[in-house]
N, C-alpha and C positions, 0 to 999 in steps of 0.2 A: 504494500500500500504506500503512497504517496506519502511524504512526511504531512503534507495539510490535511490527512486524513480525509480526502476523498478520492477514493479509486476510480474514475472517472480522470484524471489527470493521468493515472498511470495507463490507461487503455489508451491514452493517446500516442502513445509510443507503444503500441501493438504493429506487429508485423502484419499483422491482416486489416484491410483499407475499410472495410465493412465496420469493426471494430473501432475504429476509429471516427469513422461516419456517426456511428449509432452514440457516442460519448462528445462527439460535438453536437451531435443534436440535443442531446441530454443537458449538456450543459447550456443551451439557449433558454433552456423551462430553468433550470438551476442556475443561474450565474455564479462563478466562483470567480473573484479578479485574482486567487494564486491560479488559475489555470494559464496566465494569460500567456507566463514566457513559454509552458508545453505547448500549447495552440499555436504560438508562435513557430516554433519548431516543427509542429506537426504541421504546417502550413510551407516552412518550406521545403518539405520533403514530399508534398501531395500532388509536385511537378506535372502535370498530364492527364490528371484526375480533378475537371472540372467540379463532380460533384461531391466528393472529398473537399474541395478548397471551397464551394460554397456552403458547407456546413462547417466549416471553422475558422471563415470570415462573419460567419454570421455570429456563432457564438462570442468572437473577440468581440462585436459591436454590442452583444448583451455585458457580456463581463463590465463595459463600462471603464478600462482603463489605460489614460493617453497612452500608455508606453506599446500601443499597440498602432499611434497613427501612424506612423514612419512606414510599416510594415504595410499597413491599408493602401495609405497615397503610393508607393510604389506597385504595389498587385492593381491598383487604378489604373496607374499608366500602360502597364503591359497586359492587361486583361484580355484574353483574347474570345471570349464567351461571355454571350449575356448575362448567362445567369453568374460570374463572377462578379461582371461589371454594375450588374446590380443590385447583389450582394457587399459588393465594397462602397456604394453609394449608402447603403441602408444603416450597413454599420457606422459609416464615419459621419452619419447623422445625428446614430445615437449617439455618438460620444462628442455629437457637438463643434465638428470641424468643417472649417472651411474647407473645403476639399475642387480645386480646380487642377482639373487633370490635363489641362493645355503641355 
């Protein structure tokens, strides 16, 4: 288990992409802001796997915490699918960012 004591952080570092799907989702109904730096990570290894990276962009936007704009605005810029592009819109709404992706 995760030192924050929710296992949910640790399924996101699962070898299986499903698993990680199904724990970003979870975390969007839960918000944890410790998940944010795993999300982060598990976000940049979800390379090629739209819907993967749209379930943990969406949970960083619930988690709620800046240390995740940097990561947002740049998956804005190179988003190459809708559903990321408006997934990273959604999130870095929640947290309240100006976000111009020019």
């Amino acid at each position: 288990m995760h030192p924050s004591g929710n296992p949910l952080i640790q399924q996101l570092a699962s070898a299986d992409r499903q698993s990680r799907r199904t724990a970003a989702y979870q975390l969007t109904r839960q918000p944890d802001p410790a998940a944010v730096p795993a999300l982060l990570t598990a976000l940049q290894e979800a390379q090629g796997d739209s819907g993967l990276t749209c379930a943990l962009v969406k949970a960083l936007g619930y988690a709620g915490d800046p240390l995740a704009l940097d990561a947002l605005n740049n998956l804005t810029r190179r988003a190459d699918t809708t559903c990321v592009q408006v997934a990273c819109a959604k999130a870095l709404e929640r947290l309240g960012a100006d976000h111009d992706a020019d």
